[in-house]
N, C-alpha and C positions, 0 to 999 in steps of 0.2 A: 573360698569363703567370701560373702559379700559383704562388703563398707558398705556403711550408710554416712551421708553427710549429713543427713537432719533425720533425728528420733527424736518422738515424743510419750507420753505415758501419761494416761489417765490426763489427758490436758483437756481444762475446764474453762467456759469462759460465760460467767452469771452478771447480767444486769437486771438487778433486784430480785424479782421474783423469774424472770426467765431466764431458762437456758440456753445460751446462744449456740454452744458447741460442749458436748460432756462427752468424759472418758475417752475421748481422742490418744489411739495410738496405731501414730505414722510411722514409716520407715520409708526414706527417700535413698535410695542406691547414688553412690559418687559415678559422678560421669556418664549421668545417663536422663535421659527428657521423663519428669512424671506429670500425666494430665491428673488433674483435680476437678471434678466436677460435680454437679446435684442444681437443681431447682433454685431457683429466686428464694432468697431465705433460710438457705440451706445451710448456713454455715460460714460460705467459702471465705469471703472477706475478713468475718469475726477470725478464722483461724490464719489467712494470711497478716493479720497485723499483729498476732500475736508472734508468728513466728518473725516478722520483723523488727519488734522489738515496737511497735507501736503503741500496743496496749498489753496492757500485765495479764497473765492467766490468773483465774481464781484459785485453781487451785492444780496441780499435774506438772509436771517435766518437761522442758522441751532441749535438744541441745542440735548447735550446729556443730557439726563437726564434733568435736568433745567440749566447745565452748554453749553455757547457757545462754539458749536465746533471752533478749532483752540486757545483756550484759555488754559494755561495748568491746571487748574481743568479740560475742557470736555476731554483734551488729555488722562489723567492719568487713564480716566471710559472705556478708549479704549484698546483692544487688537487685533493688527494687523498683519496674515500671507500674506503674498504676495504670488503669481503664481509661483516666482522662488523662490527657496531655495537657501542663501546666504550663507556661513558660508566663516571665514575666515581658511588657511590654515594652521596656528599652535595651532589651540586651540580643546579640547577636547571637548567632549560633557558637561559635569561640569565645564569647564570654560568658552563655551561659554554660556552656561543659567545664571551662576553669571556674565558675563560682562554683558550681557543683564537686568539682575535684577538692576544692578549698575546703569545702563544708565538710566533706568527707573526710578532711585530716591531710590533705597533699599540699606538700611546699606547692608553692604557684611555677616556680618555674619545673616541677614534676606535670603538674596540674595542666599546664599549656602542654610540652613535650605529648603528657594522654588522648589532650581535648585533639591533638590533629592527626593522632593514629587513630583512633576512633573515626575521625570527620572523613580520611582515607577510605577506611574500613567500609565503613557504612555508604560511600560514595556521597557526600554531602559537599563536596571542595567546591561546586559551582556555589553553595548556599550558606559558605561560611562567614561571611558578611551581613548575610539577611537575617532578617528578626525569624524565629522562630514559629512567633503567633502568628503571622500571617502566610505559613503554608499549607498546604493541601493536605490531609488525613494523615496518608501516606506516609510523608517527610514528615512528619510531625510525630507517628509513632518511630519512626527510626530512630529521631532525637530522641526522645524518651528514652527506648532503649538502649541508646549508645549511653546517656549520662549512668544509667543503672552499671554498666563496664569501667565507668571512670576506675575506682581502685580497685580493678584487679578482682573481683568477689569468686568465692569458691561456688557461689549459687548464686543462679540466679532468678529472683519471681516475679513471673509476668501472668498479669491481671488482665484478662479481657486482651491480649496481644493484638487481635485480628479483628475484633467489634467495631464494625460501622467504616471498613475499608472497602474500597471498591475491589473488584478479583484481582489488578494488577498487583496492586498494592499488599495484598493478602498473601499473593506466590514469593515476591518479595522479602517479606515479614519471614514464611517460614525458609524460604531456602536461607536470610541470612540466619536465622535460629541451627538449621542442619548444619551449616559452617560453623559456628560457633561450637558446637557441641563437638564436631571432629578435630578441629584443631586449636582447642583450647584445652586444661584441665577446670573445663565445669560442667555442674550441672545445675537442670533449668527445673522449674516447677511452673506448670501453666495452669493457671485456672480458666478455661474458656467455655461458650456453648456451643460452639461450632463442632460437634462431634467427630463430623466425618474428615474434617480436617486434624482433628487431634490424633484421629486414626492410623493415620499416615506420616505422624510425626512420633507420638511418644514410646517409649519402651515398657513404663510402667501406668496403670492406672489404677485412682479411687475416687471412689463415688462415694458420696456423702448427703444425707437426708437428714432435714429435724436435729441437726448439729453429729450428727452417730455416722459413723462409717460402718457402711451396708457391705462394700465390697473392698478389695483392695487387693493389688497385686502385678506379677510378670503381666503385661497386655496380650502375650499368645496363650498362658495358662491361665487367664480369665476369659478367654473366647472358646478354646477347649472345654473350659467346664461348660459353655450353654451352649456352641454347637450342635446345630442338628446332625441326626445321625443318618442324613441322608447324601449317598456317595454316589457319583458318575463314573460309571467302568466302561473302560473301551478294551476291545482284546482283539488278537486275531482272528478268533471266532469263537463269538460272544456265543452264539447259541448253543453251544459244546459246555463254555462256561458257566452259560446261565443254569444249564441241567444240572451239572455236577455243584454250585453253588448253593443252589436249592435241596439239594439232597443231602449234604451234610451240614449247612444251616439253618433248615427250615422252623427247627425248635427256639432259635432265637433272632430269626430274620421278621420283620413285620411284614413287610412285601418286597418282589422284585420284579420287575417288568424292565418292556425296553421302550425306550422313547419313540420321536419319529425320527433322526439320525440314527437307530440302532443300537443306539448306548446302553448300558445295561444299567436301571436304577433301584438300587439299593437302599430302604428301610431299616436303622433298624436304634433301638433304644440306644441314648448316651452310653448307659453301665456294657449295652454289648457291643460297640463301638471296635476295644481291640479283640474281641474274639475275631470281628468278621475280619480286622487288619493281622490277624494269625493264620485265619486260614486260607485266605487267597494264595500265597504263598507257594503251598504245596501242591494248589488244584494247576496252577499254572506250570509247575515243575512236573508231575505227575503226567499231564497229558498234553505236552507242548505246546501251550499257547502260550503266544507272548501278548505282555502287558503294555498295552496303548497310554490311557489315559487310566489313573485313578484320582480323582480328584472328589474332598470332601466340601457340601456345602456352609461354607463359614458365614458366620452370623455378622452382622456387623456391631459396633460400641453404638448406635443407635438402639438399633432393635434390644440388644443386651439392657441400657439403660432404660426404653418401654416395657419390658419384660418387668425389671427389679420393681419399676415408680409403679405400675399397673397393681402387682403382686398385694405393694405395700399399702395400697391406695382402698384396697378388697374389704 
């Protein structure tokens, strides 16, 4: 059965006569990275403050955990980096994770003990002395999201995580993201536009247009639904294959040919996708060939995301 650490219901968020975000309902899996994404305007912000407890929903449900967002138990299960990195101008890196710990409800001498497992963690020990505002992208989203870890949060939501880092800086960000997720009990919510990085990182995604969620869900059973139905077959001898596949597929294959490597390529609708992965099966049992290579062409969270915004834009 799947836990969710954040659900929401019909969650609303109107200033004045606009809709910023309507009928909003999320389901965020414990223990696992979900990307959040959509267009300039889409939403994402209006719904991540609400679920921090920033701004009040108009109208819908949210809970962390079993606690109501905006409530300080949901607040307290939350850790939050924002887009920009804030710090202020006289404080070091060790003072500002212990004010930060402070604010969050931590004795100070908790609050230091956190501020320099985190500075460990994040490898900042050469930068623990130096002011914050005056580092590089980089170090500076670390900080960020190491203070978002100060108490311990059941989630954690990061804003823009990777925006306007150089690539070192960005490999950095996610592998310490992948660490965090394996040896810790949380889970992340990213809102980012960097797609093909979110690709490679999240478990779950949703997409979100005009405040409404278009899509949502597993990221391999949202890639399965729009995958093309087009397969590379290698065999021991494809041209044996190719005849016998043709002749009891041919009512629901589109086409098949072979490349110029000799691959055998495969056409054929979404909806007939597993017929064709039924019958290979037996053609290869049936008249001994062995199976090389079957590999399907998977679409990517770009193309998926041009596909939906194109559709909706029609």
């Amino acid at each position: 059965m799947i836990e969710y650490i954040i659900q929401t219901k019909k969650l609303t968020k109107k200033f004045g006569n606009f809709v910023a975000v309507k009928d909003l309902n999320l389901k965020i899996s414990k223990n696992k990275i979900h990307g959040f994404i959509g267009p300039n305007g889409a939403g994402k912000t209006t719904t991540i403050k609400m679920l921090t407890g920033a701004i009040y929903p108009s109208q819908g449900i949210g809970l962390i955990d079993k606690y109501g967002i905006g409530t300080k138990r949901g607040r307290s299960l939350i850790g939050y980096a924002p887009a920009e990195s804030l710090f202020y101008d006289n404080m070091t890196t060790i003072e500002y994770l212990v004010y930060i710990g402070q604010i969050k409800g931590l004795r100070r001498r908790k609050a230091i003990n956190k501020a320099y497992d985190l500075i460990d963690y994040f490898d900042l020990n050469d930068a623990i002395n130096r002011k914050p505002i005056t580092f590089s992208s980089g170090m500076k989203k670390k900080v960020t999201v190491a203070q978002a870890l100060i108490n311990d949060p059941k989630v954690l939501i990061l804003d823009e995580p990777t925006a306007n880092l150089d690539p070192t800086a960005r490999i950095q960000i996610i592998d310490i993201l992948r660490k965090l997720i394996s040896e810790n009990d949380l889970s992340i919510f990213i809102s980012s536009h960097i797609l093909s990085e979110l690709e490679t990182l999240v478990d779950e995604v949703t997409l979100i247009r005009k405040g409404e969620i278009v899509l949502s869900g597993n990221l391999n059973t949202v890639k399965n639904k729009f995958n093309k139905g087009q397969y590379t077959i290698d065999t021991s001898n494809n041209k044996v294959f190719k005849y016998y596949l043709d002749k009891y597929c041919h009512s629901f294959i589109n086409s098949i040919e072979e490349n110029d490597k000799g691959y055998v390529i495969v056409n054929v609708d979404n909806v007939n996708k597993y017929k064709l992965e039924s019958v290979v099966p037996p053609i290869l049992s049936n008249y001994k060939i062995r199976l090389l290579k079957f590999n399907q062409e998977e679409i990517s969270l770009d193309e998926i995301y041009k596909n939906i915004y194109d559709q909706k834009n029609k």
